[in-house]
Wavefront OBJ file of the C-alpha trace (Angstrom):
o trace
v 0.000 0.000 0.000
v 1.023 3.276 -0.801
v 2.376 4.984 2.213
v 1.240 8.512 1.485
v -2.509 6.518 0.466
v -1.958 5.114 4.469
v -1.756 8.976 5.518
v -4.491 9.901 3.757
v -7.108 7.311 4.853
v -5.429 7.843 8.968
v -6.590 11.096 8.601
v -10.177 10.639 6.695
v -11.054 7.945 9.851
v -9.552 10.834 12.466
v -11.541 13.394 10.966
v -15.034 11.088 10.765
v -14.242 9.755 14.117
v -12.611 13.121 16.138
v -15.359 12.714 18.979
v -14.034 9.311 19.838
v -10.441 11.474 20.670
v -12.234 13.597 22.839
v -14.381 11.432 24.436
v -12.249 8.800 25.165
v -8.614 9.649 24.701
v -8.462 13.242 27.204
v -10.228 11.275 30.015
v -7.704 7.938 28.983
v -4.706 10.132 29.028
v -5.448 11.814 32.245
v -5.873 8.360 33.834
v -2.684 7.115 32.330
v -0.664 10.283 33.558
v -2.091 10.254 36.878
v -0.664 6.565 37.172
v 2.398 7.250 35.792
v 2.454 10.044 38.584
v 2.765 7.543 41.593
v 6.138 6.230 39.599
v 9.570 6.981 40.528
v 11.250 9.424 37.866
v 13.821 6.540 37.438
v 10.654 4.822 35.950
v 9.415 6.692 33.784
v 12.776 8.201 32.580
v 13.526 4.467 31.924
v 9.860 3.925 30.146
v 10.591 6.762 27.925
v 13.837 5.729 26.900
v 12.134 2.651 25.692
v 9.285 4.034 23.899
v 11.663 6.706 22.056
v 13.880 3.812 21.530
v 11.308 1.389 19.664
v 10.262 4.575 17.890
v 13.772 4.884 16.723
v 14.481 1.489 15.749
v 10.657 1.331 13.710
v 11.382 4.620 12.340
v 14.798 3.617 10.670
v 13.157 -0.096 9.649
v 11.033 2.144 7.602
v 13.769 4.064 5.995
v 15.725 0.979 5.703
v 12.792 -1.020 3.932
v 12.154 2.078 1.191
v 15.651 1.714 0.615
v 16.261 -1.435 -0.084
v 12.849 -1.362 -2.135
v 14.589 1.863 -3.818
v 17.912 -0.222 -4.381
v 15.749 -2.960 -6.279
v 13.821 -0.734 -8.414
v 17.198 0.807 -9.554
v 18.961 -2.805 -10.222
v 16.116 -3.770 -12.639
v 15.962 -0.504 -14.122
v 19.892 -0.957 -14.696
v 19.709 -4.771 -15.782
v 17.010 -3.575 -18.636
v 19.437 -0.739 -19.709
v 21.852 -3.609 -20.102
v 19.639 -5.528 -22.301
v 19.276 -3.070 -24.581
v 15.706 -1.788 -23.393
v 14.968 1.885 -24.703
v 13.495 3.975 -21.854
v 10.368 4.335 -23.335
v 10.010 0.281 -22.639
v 11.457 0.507 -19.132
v 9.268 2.846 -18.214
v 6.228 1.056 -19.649
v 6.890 -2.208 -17.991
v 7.443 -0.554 -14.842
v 4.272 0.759 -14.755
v 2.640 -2.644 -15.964
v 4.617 -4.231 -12.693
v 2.756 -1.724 -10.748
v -0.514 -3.186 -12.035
v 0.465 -7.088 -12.417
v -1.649 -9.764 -11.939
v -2.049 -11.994 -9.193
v -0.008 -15.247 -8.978
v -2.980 -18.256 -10.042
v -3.197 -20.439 -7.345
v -1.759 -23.557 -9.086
v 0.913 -24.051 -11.946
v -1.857 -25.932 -14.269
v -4.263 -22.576 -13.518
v -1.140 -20.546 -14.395
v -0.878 -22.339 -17.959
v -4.643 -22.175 -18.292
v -4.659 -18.671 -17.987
v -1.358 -18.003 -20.010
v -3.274 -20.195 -22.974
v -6.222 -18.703 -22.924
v -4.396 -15.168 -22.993
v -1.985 -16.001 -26.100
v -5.235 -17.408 -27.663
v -7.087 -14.359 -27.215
v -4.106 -12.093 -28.293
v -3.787 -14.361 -31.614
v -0.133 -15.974 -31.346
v 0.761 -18.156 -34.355
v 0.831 -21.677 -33.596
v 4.568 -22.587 -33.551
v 5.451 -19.741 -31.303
v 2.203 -20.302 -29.305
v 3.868 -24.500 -29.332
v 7.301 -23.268 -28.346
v 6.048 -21.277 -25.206
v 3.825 -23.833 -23.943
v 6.558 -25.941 -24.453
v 8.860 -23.969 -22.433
v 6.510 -23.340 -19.731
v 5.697 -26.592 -19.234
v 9.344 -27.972 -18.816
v 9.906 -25.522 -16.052
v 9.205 -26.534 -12.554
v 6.004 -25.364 -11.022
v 6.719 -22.500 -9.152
v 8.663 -20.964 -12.574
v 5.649 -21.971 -14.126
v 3.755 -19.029 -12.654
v 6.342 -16.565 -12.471
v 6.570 -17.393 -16.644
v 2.590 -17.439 -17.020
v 2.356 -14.168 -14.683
v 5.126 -12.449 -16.810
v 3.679 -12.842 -20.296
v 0.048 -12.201 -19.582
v 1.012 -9.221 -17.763
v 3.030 -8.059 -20.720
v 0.306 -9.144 -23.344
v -2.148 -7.159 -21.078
v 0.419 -3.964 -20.585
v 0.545 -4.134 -24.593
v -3.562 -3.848 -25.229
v -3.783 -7.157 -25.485
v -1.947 -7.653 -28.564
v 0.392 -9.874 -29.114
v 4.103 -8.911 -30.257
v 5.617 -12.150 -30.233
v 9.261 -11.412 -30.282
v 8.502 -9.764 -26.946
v 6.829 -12.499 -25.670
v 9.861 -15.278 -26.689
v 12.507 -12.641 -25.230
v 10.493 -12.851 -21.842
v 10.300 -16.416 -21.936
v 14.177 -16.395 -23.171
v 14.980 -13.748 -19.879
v 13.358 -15.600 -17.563
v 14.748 -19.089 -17.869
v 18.007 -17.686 -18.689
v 19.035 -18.922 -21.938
v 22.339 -18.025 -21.770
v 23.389 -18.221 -25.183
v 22.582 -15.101 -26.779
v 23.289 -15.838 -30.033
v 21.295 -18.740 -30.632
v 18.518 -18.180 -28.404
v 16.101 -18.488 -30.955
v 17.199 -21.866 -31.816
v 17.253 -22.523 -28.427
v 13.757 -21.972 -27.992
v 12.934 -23.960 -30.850
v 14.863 -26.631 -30.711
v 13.128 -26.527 -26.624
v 9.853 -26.629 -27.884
v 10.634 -29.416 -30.605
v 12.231 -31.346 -28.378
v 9.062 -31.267 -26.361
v 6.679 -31.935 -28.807
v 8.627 -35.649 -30.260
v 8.762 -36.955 -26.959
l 1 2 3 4 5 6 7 8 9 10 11 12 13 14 15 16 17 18 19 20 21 22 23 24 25 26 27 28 29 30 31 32 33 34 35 36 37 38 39 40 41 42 43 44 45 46 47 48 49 50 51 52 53 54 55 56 57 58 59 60 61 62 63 64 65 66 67 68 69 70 71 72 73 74 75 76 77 78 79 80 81 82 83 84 85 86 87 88 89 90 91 92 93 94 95 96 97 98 99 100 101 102 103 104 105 106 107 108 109 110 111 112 113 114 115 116 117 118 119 120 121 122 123 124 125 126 127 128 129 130 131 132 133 134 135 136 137 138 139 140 141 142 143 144 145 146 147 148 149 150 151 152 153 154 155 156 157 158 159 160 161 162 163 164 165 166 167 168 169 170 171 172 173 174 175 176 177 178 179 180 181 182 183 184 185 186 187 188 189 190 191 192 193 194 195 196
C-alpha cells in the first residue's frame, strides 16, 4: 500500500471519528498520567527511553525497507538498460509491474490462464507450441512466475500480441544463456518437447 494513500485514509477515519479522541482519549490520558504520577522518575525516565527507543528502531526499519525497495527498483531498471531496453520500454513495464496480476493459485491454472491469454491475443501456432513448451518444462513455481510475466506483458501491450517480446520474456526468464542462438534454443526446446 502506498504509504502517502496510508496517511491519507489515517486522517479521513480521524476526521469522521474526532469525537471518539475527545471522548475517550483526554479522560484515557489523564488516567494514564495520573498513574504514571505515583512512579519513581527513574521509571518513567527508563519507560521513555524505551518508547523513544522502539520509535527509533521502527522509524529507521522504515527508511531501511524504502531503501532497499529503492535499491531494487534501480537494479532492474539498470539490468534492462543492459539488455538493450529503450526507456520508453522501461518505463512502460514498470508501470505494468505496478498493475500485475495476481499469482494463479496452481501451476496448471497458471498455464490455463497463459493459454487462454496467447489465444485471445492471436499468437501463431509454432510460437504459441514453443512457449507452452517452455513453460511446461519448467518446474512449477517458474511456471507461474513465466505465465504471470507474459500475460502481464500481453495485457500492458492492449492485449496484442508482439511475439518477439513475448519469446525474449520467456528467453529472460529461464536464462538462456546463449545469446546468439537463443532463438534456436527456444525452438529446438519446444521441438524437443513436442517428439517426446
Amino acid at each position: 500500500m502506498d504509504n502517502s494513500h496510508f496517511q491519507k485514509r489515517v486522517l479521513e477515519l480521524f476526521e469522521d471519528h474526532a469525537w471518539w479522541v475527545f471522548l475517550f482519549g483526554v479522560p484515557g490520558s489523564g488516567a494514564i498520567l495520573a498513574y504514571l504520577g505515583e512512579w519513581s522518575s527513574t521509571a518513567v525516565i527508563a519507560l521513555t527511553a524505551v518508547l523513544v527507543g522502539a520509535g527509533i528502531a521502527t522509524t529507521a526499519l522504515l527508511f531501511w525497507r524504502r531503501i532497499q525497495l529503492a535499491q531494487t527498483d534501480s537494479a532492474l531498471k539498470q539490468a534492462m538498460l543492459q539488455r538493450g531496453l529503450a526507456p520508453e520500454e522501461i518505463e512502460r513495464l514498470v508501470r505494468v509491474d505496478t498493475n500485475r496480476p495476481q499469482l494463479s493459485r496452481t501451476p496448471d491454472d497458471a498455464i490455463e490462464e497463459l493459454a487462454a491469454c496467447l489465444g485471445e491475443c492471436a499468437v501463431s501456432a509454432p510460437v504459441l507450441e514453443q512457449i507452452m513448451a517452455v513453460v511446461r518444462a519448467e518446474e512449477p513455481p517458474m511456471r507461474q512466475v513465466l505465465s504471470s510475466a507474459v500475460v502481464g506483458l500481453v495485457r500492458g501491450l492492449g492485449g496484442e500480441a508482439d511475439e518477439e517480446k513475448i519469446l525474449a520474456v520467456i528467453r529472460g526468464l529461464t536464462n538462456r544463456a546463449d545469446q546468439s542462438s537463443e532463438q534456436g534454443s527456444l525452438s529446438s526446446h519446444g521441438q524437443a518437447r513436442t517428439s517426446a
